[in-house]
C-alpha beads as a LAMMPS data file, in Angstrom:
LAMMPS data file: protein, C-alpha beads

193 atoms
192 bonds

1 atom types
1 bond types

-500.0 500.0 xlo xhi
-500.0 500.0 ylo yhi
-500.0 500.0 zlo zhi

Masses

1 110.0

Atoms # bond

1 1 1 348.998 360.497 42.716
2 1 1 347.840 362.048 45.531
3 1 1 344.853 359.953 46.479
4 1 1 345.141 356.975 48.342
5 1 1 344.394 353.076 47.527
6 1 1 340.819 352.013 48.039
7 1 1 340.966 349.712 51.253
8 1 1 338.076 347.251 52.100
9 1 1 335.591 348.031 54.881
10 1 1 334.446 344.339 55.980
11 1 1 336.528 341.818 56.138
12 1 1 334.292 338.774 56.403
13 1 1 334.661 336.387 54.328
14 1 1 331.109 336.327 52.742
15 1 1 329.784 338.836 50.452
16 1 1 327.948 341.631 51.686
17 1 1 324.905 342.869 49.892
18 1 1 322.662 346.194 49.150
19 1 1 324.811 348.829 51.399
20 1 1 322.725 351.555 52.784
21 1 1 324.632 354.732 54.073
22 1 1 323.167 356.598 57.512
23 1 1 322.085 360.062 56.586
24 1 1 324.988 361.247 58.895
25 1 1 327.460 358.766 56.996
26 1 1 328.332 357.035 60.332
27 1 1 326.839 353.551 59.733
28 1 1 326.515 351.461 56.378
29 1 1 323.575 348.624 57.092
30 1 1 323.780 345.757 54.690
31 1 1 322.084 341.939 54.446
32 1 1 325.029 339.348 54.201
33 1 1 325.153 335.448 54.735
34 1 1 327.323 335.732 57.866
35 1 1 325.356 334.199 59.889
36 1 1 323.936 331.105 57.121
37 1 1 321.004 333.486 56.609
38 1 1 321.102 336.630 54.348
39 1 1 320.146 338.816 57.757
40 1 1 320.680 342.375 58.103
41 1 1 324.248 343.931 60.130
42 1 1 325.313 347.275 60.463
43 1 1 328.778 348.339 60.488
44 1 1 330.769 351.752 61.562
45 1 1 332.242 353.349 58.785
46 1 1 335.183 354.229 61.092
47 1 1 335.781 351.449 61.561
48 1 1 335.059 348.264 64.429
49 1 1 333.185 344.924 64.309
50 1 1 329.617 344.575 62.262
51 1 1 326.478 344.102 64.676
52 1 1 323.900 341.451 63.207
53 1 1 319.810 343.418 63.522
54 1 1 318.222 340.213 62.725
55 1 1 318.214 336.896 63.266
56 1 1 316.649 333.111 62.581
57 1 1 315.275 332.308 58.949
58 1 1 313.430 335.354 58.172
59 1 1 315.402 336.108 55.137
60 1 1 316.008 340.059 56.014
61 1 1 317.380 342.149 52.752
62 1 1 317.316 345.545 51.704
63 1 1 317.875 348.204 54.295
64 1 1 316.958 351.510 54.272
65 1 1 318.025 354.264 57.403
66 1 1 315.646 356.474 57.927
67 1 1 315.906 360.037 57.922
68 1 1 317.082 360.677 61.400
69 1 1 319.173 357.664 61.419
70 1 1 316.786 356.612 64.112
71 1 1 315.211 353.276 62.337
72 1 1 315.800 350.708 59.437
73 1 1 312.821 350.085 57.262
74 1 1 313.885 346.539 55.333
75 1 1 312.228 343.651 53.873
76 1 1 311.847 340.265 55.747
77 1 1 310.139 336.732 55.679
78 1 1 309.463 336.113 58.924
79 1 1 306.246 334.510 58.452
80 1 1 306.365 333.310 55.260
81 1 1 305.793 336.604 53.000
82 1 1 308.013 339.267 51.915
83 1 1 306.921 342.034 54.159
84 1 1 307.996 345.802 55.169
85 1 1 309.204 345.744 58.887
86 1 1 310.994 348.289 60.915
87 1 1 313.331 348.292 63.424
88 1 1 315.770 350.485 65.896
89 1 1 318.862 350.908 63.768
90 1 1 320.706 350.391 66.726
91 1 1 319.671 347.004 67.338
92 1 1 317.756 345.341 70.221
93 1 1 313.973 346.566 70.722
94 1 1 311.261 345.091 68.662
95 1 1 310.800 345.075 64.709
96 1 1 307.176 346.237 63.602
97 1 1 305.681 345.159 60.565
98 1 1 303.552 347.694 58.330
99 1 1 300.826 344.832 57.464
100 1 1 299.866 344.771 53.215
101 1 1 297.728 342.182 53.472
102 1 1 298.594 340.211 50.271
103 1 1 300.739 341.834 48.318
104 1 1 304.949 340.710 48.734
105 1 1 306.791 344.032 49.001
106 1 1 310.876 344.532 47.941
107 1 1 313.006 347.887 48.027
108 1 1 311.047 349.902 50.704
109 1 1 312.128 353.171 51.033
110 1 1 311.289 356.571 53.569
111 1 1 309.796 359.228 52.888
112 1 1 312.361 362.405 53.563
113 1 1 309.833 363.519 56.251
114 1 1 309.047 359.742 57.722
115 1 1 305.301 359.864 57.303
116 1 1 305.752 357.255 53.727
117 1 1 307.429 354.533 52.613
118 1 1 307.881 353.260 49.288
119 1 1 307.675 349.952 47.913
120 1 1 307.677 348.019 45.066
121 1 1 305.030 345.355 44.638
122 1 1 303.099 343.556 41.665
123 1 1 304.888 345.194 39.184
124 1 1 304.473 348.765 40.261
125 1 1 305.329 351.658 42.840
126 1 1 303.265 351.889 46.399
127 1 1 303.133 353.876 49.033
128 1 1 301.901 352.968 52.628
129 1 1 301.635 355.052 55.622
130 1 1 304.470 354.562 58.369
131 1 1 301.920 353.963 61.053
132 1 1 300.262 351.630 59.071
133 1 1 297.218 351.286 56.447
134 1 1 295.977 350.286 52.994
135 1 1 298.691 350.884 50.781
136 1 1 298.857 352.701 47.672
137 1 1 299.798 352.328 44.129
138 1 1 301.224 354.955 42.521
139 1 1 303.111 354.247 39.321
140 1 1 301.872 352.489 36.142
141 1 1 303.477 348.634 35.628
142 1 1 306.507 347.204 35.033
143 1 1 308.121 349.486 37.869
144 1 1 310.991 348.730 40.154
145 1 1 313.172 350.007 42.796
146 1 1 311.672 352.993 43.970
147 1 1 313.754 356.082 45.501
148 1 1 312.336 359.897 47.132
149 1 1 313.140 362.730 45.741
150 1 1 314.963 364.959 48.829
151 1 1 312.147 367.407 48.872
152 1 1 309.617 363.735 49.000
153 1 1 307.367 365.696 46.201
154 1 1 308.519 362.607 43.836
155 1 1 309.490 359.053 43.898
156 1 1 311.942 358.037 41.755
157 1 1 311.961 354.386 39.739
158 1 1 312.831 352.033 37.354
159 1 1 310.558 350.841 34.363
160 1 1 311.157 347.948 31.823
161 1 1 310.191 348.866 28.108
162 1 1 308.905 345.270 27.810
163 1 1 309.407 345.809 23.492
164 1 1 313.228 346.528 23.914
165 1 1 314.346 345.124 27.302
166 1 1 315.701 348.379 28.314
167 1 1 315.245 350.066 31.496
168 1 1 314.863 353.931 31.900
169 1 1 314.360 356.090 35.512
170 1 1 311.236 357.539 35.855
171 1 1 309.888 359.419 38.629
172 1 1 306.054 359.777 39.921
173 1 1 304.312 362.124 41.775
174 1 1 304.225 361.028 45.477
175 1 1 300.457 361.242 45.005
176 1 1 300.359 359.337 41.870
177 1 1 298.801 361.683 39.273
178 1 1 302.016 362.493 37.388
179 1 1 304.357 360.028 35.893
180 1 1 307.850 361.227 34.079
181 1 1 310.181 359.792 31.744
182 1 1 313.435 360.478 32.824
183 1 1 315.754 359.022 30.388
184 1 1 315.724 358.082 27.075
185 1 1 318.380 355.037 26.620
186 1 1 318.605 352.608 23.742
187 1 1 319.870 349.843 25.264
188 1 1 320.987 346.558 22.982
189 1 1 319.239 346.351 19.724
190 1 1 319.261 342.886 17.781
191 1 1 321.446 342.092 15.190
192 1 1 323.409 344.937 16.319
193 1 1 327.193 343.748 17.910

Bonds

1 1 1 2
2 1 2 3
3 1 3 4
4 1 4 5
5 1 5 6
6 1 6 7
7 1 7 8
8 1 8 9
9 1 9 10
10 1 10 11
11 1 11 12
12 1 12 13
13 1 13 14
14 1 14 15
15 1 15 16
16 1 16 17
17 1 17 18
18 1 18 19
19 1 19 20
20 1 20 21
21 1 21 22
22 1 22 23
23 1 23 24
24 1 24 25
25 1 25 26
26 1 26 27
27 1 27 28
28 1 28 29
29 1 29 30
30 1 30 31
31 1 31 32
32 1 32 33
33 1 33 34
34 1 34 35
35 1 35 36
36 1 36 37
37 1 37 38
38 1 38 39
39 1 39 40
40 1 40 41
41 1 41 42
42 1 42 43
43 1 43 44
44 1 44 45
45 1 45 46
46 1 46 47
47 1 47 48
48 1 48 49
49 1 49 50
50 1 50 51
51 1 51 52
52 1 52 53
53 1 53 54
54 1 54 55
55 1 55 56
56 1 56 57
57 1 57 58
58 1 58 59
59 1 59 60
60 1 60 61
61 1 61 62
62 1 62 63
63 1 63 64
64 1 64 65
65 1 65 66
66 1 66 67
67 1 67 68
68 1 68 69
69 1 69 70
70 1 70 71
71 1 71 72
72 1 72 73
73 1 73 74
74 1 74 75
75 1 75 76
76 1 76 77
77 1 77 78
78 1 78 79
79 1 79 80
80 1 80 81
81 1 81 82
82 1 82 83
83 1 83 84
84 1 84 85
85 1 85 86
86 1 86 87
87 1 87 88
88 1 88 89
89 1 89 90
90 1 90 91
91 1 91 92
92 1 92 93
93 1 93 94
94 1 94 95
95 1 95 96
96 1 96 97
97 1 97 98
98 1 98 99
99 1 99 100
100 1 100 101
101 1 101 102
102 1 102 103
103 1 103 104
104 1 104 105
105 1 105 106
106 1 106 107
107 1 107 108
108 1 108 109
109 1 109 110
110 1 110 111
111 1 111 112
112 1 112 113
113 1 113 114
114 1 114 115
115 1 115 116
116 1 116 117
117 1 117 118
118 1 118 119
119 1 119 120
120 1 120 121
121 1 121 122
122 1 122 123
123 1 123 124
124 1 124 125
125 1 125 126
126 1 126 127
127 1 127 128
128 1 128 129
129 1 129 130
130 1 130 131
131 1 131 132
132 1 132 133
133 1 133 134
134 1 134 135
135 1 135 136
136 1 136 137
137 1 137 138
138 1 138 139
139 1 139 140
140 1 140 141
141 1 141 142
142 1 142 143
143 1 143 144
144 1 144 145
145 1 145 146
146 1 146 147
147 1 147 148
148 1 148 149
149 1 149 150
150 1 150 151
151 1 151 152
152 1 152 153
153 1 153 154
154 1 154 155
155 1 155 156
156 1 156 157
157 1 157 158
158 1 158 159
159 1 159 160
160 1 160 161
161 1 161 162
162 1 162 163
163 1 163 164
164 1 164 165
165 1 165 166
166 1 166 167
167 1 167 168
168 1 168 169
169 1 169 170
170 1 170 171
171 1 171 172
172 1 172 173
173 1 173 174
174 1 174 175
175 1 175 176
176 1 176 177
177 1 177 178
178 1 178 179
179 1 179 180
180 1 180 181
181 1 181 182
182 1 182 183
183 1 183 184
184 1 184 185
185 1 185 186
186 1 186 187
187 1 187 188
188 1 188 189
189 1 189 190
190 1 190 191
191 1 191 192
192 1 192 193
């Protein structure tokens, strides 16, 4: 009682993937196969028609706002590897890439002051400058899916115990010199049902 019934926001047919809330929870940005591509779209929250950011067969996926709302940092193949690009949240205007050289990057994420973002690449946590530059690793292996802390001081992460197949958060130092277990879970054990 009381509440009321959970109603769905889009209402295309395909499924719609990795939603990314705007810091002032206007927009949601997602990647869906609307358009025969997984490409990125935003939609209003209050409601109204998604707009599609990207286009062709660039294979765009995980969005991130950043913290003014002003950009999307995401992942696309436009050019054959999985690189960091940015682009007006908005739509039109140009997407810039933040070059890596050769390293495929997924789950990029800003910094909470917009000078970093996050990535996760070869097994472990980077960081690269917004502008531009060699990136940086900053997590041991077997890493994934980094997040910032809200005060940026730490990035937070996923890490694979490759013995037991479970997966525990972990956060690192935005410089990379301290690494911390966050949780301790036990995950399936064999023989165990």
């Amino acid at each position: 009682g009381g509440g009321t019934d959970p109603q769905p926001f889009a209402r295309d047919p395909t499924p719609d993937w990795n939603p990314a809330w705007s810091f002032d929870d206007r927009y949601i940005a997602f990647y869906a196969y609307r358009s025969g591509n997984r490409e990125l779209w935003i939609q209003p929250v209050a409601g109204g028609p998604a707009t599609q950011l990207t286009s062709g067969n660039s294979e765009s996926v995980f969005p991130r706002f950043s913290p003014d709302g002003d950009e999307i940092v995401y992942n696309s193949r436009i050019g054959g590897a999985m690189d960091i690009w940015i682009r007006p949240a908005t739509g039109g205007g140009n997407a810039r890439q933040i070059k890596l050289g050769p390293i495929a990057a997924g789950y990029p994420d800003w910094s909470p002051d917009r000078n970093w973002i996050a990535f996760q690449a070869r097994g472990r946590i980077w960081r690269v400058p917004v502008t531009g530059g060699d990136p940086t690793a900053v997590s041991q292996l077997f890493a994934s899916r980094p997040r910032w802390s809200p005060d940026g001081q730490w990035i937070h992460f996923f890490r694979l115990n490759t013995g037991t197949g479970v997966v525990d958060v972990w956060r690192v130092s935005a410089d990379g010199k301290k690494e911390q277990r966050l949780t301790n879970l036990e995950g399936r054990q064999q023989g165990r049902t």
